[in-house]
BALO-767512 format. One line per 10 residues: number of its first residue (from 0); for each residue y, z, x of C-alpha. Coordinates in steps of 0.2 Angstrom, whole numbers. Example, Ala and Ser with C-alpha at 12.3 -4.5 7.8 and 13.67 -1.06 7.14 Angstrom:
// residues 2
0> -22,39,62  -5,36,68;
// end
This chain:
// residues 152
0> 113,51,17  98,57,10  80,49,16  77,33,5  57,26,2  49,12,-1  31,9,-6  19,-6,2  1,-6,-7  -11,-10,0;
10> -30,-15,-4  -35,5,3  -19,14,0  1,14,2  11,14,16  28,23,15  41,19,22  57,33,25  74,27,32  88,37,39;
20> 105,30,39  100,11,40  85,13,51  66,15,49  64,34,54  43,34,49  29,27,40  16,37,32  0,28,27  -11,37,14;
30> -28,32,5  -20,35,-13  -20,18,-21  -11,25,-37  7,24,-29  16,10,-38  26,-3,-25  44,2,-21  56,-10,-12  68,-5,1;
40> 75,-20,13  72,-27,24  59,-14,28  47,-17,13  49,-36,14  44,-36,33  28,-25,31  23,-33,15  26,-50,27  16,-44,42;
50> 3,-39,29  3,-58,21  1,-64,40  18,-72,39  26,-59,53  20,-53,68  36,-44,76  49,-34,65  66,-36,68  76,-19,61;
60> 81,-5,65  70,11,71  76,29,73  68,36,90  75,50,94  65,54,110  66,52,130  57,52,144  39,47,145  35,47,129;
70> 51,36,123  41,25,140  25,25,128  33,21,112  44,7,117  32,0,130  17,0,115  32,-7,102  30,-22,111  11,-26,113;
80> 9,-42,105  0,-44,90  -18,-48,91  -19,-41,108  -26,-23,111  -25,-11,128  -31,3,135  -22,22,133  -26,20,154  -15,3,153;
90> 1,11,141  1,27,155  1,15,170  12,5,162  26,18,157  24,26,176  9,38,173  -6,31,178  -16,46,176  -11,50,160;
100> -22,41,148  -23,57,137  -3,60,134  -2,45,128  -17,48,117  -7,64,110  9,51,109  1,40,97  -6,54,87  12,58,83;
110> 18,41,84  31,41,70  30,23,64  15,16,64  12,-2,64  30,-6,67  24,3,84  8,-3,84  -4,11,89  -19,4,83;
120> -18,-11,95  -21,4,110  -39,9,112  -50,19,122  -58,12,137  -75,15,130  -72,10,111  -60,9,97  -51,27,101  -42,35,84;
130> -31,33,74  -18,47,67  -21,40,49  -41,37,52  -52,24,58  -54,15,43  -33,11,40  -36,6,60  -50,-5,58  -41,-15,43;
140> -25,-16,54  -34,-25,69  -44,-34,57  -28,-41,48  -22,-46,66  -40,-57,69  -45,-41,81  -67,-43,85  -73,-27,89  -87,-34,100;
150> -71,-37,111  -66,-19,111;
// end
């Protein structure tokens, strides 16, 4: 079966989407506000819902193909709430690596699907960290979630 896309816009670009035999396999978000809309369910009607402020968990399948810490990493930050942020020190105690806080920085700047695995909610003890697409897509995801940065 070849990778199917759906298109989400957004007010500063798209977010695709790319499944792999029924699961969500990675989520590109680009700036390029030309892309039109392109449904593919449930993931496109679960993004464009958490984007509305109707969802705050998604509830299909993900293709993870990884072990060890860095599956540790992705499932424990799959399931930091939304609204709520941590530290890259907190998600590296947290999957058994407490001295780790960089490796977990390299994990989310690979993380495959992002928002579904919500790497913008982790942040540097000193500041809002980065972000694998840019500050700014990061910035407007915590904002969407009611995120202050005087907080972070």
């Amino acid at each position: 079966m070849a990778t199917e896309l759906g298109v989400v816009t957004t007010e500063i670009g798209a977010i695709l989407l790319h499944a792999d035999y029924g699961m969500l396999s990675r989520i590109e978000l680009v700036f390029d506000s030309k892309l039109a809309p392109k449904s593919l369910p449930p993931f496109t009607t679960q993004i464009q819902e958490y984007l509305e402020g109707c969802r705050k968990t998604f509830d299909f399948p993900l293709y993870l193909p990884y072990a060890g810490f860095k599956k540790k990493v992705l499932l424990y930050v799959k399931e930091i709430p939304f609204g709520r942020v941590v530290t890259y020190g907190e998600v590296a105690k947290a999957a058994g690596s407490p001295g780790a806080a960089r490796a977990v920085g390299q994990i989310m700047k690979r993380n495959p699907l992002p928002i579904v695995i919500p790497c913008h909610r982790v942040v540097s003890a000193r500041g809002i960290g980065g972000f694998s697409a840019g500050l700014e897509w990061k910035r407007f995801l915590l904002e969407l979630e009611g995120v202050s940065f005087d907080a972070i």
